[in-house]
N, C-alpha and C positions, 0 to 999 in steps of 0.2 A: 328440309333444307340441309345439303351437304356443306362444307366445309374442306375446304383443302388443307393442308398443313402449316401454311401463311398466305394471306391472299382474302380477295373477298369472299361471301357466301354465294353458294349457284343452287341456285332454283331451276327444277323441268320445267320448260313448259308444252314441250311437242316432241313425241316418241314416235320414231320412224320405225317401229317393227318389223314391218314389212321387208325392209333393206337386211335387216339380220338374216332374216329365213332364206331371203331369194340371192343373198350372197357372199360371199367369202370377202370378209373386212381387214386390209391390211392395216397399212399407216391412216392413222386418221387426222386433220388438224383442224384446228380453230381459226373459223374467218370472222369478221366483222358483216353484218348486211347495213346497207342501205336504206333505210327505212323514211316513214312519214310517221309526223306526231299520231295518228290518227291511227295507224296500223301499231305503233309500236302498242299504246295503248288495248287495241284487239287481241294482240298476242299475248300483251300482260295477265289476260282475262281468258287464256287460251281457246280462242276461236280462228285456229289456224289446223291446215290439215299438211302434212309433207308426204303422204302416201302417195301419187301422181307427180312428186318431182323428182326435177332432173339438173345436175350443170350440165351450162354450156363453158366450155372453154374455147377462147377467141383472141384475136390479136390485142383487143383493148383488154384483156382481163376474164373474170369469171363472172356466170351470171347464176340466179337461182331461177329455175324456169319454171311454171307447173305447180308450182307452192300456192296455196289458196288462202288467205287472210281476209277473215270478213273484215266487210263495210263495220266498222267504231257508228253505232247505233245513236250516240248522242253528239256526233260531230257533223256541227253547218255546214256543209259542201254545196257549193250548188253543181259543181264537176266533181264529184265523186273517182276515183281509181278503179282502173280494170282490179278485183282484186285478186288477177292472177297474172298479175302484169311481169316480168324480167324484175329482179334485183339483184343488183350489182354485188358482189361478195370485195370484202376489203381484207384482199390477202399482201403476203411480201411476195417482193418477185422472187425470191428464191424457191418460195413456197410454189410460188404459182409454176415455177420452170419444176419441177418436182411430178408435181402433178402430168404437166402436159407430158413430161418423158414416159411418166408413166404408162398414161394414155396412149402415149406414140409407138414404143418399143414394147411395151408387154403387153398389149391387147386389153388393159385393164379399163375401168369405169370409175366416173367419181360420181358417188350415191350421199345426199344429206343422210344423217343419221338424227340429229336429235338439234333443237332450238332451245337456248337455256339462258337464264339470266346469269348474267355474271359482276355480283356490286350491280350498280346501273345500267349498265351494258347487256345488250341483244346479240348473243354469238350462236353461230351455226357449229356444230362438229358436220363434218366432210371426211370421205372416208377414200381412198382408192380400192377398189373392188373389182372382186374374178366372180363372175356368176356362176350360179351352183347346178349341178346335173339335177334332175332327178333322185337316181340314191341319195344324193348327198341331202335333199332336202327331207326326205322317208327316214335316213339318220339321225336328223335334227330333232324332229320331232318323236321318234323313238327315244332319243336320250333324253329330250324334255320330259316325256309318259314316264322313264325309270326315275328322273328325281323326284320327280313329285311323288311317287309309289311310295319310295324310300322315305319321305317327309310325312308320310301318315301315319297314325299310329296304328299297328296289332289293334285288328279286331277281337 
């Protein structure tokens, strides 16, 4: 458990790896999701996947699309959640017109990065993103091989 400087404690609980390698991570920010007791509970327990999501940005707001959160195994539903249903992301509108410029005028994408607790609170990091070529991802992983080289010790 991290600790920021003043503020509450944030706990991982879902790393979007995937979104590092396949793309160039600008400005990132912090949304709020929408949640149900049942799902926030899921995530608590990290049974959530973000590899397959995506936002949508739309006239009413941001959605999180694609994001997968198991069925909470000990929750009475008799209508249970699609558990890949849209959720709403709770951003400011400055935040949000931020994004969409981005989106509109630079060609860029907005990629989830990571779901974390924050104190009580379920926030998303959101990132604006340039997708990466090829070399660029042969790069990556070439400089990930030399730290880790560098991190062993002399045989």
């Amino acid at each position: 458990m991290s600790r920021p400087a003043s503020g509450p404690p944030i706990r991982l609980l879902i790393d979007n790896r995937k979104a590092r390698y396949e793309f160039h991570l600008n400005d990132s920010f912090e949304a709020g999701l929408a949640l149900t007791g049942p799902e926030v509970k899921s995530l608590r327990m990290g049974n959530a996947n973000l590899a397959e999501a995506w936002i949508r940005l739309d006239g009413k707001g941001a959605a999180l699309v694609g994001c997968y959160i198991a069925p909470y195994a000990e929750a009475q539903r008799d209508n249970p959640e699609d558990p890949r249903r849209p959720r709403r992301l709770l951003l400011h509108i400055h935040e949000l017109a931020k994004l969409k410029r981005g989106v509109r005028q630079k060609g860029m994408t907005v990629v989830p990065v990571k779901v974390y607790l924050k104190g009580s609170r379920i926030k998303l990091e959101l990132a604006l993103a340039k997708g990466k070529a090829q070399r660029d991802k042969r790069e990556t992983v070439k400089a990930r091989d030399a730290a880790r080289d560098m991190r062993r010790p002399p045989r």
